[in-house]
PLY file of the C-alpha trace (Angstrom):
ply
format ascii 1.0
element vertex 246
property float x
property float y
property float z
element edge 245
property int vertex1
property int vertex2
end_header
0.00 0.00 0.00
1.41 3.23 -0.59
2.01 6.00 1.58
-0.64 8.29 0.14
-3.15 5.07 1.03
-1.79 4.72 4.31
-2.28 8.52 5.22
-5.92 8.38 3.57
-6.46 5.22 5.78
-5.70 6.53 8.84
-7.51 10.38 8.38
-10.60 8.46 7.40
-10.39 5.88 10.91
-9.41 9.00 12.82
-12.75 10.80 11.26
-14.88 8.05 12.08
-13.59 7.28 15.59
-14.36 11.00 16.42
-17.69 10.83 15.57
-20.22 10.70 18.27
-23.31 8.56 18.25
-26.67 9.24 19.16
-26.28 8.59 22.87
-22.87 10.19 23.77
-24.90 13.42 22.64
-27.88 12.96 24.68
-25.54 11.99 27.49
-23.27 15.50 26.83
-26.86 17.52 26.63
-28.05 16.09 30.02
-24.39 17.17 31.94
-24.42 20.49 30.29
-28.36 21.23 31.22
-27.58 19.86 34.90
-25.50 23.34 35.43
-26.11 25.24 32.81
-27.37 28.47 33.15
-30.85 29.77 31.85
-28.50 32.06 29.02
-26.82 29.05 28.14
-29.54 25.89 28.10
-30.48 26.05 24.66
-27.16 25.76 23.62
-26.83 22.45 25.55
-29.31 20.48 23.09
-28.81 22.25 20.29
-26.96 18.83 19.15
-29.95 17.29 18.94
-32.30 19.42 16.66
-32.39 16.50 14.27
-33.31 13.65 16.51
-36.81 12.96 17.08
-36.61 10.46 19.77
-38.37 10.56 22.90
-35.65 11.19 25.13
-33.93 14.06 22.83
-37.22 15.82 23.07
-37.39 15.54 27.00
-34.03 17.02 27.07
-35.33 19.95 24.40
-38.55 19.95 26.29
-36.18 21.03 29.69
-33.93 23.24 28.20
-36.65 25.11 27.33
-37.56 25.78 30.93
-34.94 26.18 32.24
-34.36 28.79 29.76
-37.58 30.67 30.78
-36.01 30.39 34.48
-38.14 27.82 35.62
-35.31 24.73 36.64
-36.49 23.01 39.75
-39.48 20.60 40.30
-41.05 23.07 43.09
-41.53 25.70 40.38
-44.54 23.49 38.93
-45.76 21.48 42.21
-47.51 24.64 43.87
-49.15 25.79 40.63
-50.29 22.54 39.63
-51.83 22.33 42.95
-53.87 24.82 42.00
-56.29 22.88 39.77
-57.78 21.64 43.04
-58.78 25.20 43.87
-62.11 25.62 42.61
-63.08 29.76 42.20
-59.88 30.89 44.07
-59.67 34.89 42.82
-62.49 34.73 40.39
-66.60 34.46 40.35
-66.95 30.13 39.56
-64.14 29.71 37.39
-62.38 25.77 38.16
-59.10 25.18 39.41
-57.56 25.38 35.83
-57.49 29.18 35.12
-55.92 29.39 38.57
-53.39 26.73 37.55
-52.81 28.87 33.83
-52.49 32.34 35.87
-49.40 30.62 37.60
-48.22 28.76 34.58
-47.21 31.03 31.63
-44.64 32.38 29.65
-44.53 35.93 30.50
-41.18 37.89 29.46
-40.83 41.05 28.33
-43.35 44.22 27.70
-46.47 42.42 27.23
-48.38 45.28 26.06
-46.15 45.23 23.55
-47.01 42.59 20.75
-43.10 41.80 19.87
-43.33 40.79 22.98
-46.82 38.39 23.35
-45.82 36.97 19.77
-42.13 35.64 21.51
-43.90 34.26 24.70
-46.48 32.68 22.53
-43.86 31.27 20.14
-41.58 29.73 23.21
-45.23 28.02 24.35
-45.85 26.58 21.20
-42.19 25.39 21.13
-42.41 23.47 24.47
-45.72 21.83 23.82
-44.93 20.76 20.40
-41.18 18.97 22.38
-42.78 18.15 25.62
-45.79 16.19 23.87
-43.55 14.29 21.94
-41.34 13.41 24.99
-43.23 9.70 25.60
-43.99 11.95 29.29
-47.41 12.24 30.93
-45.89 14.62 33.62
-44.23 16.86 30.28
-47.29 17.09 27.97
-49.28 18.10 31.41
-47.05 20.57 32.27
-46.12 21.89 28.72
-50.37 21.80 28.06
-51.06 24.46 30.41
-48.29 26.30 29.88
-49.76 26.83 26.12
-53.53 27.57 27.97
-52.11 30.05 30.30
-49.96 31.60 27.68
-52.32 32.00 25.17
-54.84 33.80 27.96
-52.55 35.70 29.37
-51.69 37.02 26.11
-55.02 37.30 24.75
-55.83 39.64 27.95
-52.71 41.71 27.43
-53.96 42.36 23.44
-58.00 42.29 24.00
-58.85 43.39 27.43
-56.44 46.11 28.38
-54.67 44.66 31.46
-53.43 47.58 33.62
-51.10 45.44 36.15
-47.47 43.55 35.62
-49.53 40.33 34.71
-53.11 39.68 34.40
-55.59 39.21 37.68
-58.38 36.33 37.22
-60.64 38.20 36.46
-58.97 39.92 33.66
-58.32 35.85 32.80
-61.65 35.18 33.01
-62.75 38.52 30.44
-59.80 36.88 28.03
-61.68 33.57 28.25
-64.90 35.38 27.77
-63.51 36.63 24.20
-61.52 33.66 22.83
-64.56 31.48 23.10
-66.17 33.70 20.48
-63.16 33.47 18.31
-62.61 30.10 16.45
-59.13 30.21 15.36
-58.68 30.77 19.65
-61.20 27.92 20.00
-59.36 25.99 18.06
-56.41 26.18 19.25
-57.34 25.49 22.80
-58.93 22.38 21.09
-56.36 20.69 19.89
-54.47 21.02 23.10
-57.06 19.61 24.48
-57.39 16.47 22.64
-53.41 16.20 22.94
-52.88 16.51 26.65
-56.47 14.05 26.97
-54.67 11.12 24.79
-51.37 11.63 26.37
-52.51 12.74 30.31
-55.14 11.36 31.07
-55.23 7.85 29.04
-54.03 4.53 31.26
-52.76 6.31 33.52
-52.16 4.99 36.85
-52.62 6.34 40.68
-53.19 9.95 38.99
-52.67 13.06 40.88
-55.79 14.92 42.55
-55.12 17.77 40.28
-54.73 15.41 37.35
-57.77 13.78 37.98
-59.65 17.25 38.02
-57.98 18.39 34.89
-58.90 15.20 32.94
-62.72 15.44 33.82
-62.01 18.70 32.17
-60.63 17.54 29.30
-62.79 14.81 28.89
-66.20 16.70 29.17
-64.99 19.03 26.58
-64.00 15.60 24.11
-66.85 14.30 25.05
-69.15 16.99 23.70
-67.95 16.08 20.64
-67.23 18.06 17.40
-64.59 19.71 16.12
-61.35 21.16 18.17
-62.90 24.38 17.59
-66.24 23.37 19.66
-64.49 21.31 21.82
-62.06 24.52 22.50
-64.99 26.50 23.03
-66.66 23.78 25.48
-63.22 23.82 27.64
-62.97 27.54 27.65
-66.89 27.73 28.97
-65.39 24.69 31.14
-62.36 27.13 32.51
-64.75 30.26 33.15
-67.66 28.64 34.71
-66.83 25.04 36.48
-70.76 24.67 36.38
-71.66 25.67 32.99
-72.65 22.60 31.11
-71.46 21.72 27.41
-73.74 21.60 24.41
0 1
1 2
2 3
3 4
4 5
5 6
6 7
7 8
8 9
9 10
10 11
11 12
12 13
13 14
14 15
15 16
16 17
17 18
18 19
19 20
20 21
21 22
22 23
23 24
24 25
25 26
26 27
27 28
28 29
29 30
30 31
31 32
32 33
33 34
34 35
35 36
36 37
37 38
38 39
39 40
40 41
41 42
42 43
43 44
44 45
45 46
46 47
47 48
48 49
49 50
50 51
51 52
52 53
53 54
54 55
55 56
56 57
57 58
58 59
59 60
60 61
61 62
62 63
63 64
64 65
65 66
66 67
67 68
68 69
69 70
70 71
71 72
72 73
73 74
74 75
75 76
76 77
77 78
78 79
79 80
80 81
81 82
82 83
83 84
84 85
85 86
86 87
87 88
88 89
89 90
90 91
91 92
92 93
93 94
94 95
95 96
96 97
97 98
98 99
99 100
100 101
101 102
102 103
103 104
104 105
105 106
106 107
107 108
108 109
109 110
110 111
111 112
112 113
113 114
114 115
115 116
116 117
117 118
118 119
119 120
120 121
121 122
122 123
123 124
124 125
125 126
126 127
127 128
128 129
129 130
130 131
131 132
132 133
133 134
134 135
135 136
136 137
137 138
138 139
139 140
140 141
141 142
142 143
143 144
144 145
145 146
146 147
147 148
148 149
149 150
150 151
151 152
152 153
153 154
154 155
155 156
156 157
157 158
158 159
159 160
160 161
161 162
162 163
163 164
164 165
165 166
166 167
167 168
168 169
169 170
170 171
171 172
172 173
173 174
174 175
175 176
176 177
177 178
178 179
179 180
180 181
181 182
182 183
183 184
184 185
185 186
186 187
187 188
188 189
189 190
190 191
191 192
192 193
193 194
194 195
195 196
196 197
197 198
198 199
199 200
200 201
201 202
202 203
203 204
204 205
205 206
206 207
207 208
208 209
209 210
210 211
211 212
212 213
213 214
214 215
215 216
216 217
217 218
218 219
219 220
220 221
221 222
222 223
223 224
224 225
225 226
226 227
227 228
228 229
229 230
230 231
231 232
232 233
233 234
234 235
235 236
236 237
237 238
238 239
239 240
240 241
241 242
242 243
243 244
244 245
């Protein structure tokens, strides 16, 4: 073999033996979210744009988060407690818009629609990872985060909220108007019937609040439709824990 074989040889084993495989990313993306700070965590996984597996998109479905500043488990445990909370702030709204008034994305000038179009961009991000993460605890999480996003925003742009954030009733105004818009209705359909297949189907020993949010979901599938009605019936749902689906 000649020398320029030899040489070619060895650059193209050196090449290959460099290369990392599938898991020695995830693995390097997991160590670098453990300390990473919130500036830094979406550079930890962005490795793995191109994989699709369950386990990539838990790790883009955290480094989201932790990029919004929310890292440890006790950031969601009190909110989510909240869906237990029936009417807490507001006339008969359920435990949910309580849970979506502590569970947004929120940065920035949200009068300012630059601003609302980022926060709902970063929801849409999560729940589109999170849901594909093969995790009940992720899409749950990620599902309200999108609800109580897409309110808070809607109350920033339609109902003139004075304050840093929206109160419930201001929430409860927002609801008011996206249930008489379908493209909102829609949307907060086919969340819906996302987090209901992925939450709340065989799953076992449930939460309190994950039981409550599931009857939620599931009287809103159950009245049947499209995701625009069965938006609509989960928004009336949200608002009024009494009102009763067509």
């Amino acid at each position: 073999m000649t020398l320029r074989l030899l040489l070619l040889a060895a650059l193209t084993l050196t090449v290959f033996s460099c290369q990392k495989n599938d898991q020695d990313l995830l693995h390097e993306a997991q160590s670098c979210l453990n300390t990473a700070p919130a500036s830094e965590a979406r550079n930890c996984v962005s490795e793995l744009a191109s994989m699709s597996s369950p386990q990539a998109n838990r790790l883009k479905c955290s480094a989201v988060f932790i990029s919004e500043g929310y890292r440890e488990a006790s950031d969601f445990i009190n909110a989510m407690d909240k869906l237990k909370d029936d009417g807490e702030g507001c006339a008969n709204c359920s435990g949910t818009l309580n849970a979506m008034n502590a569970l947004n994305f929120s940065q920035g000038d949200n009068t300012q629609a630059d601003a609302r179009d980022r926060n709902i961009a970063v929801a849409n991000e999560a729940f589109n990872v999170c849901s594909n993460a093969n995790s009940k605890g992720y899409t749950q999480i990620s599902s309200l985060f999108k609800l109580g996003t897409t309110t808070s925003m809607w109350a920033y742009e339609f109902t003139g909220v004075a304050g840093a954030s929206p109160t419930p009733a201001e929430l409860e105004a927002a609801l008011a108007s996206m249930i008489a818009d379908p493209e909102a209705a829609e949307t907060v359909g086919e969340v819906a019937i996302v987090a209901h297949q992925s939450v709340c189907q065989g799953t076992e020993s449930p939460s309190e609040s994950t039981v409550k949010f599931c009857e939620e979901l599931g009287v809103a599938l159950n009245s049947g439709g499209t995701a625009e009605s069965i938006g609509a019936c989960l928004l009336n749902k949200i608002n009024d824990k009494d009102f009763v689906c067509p």
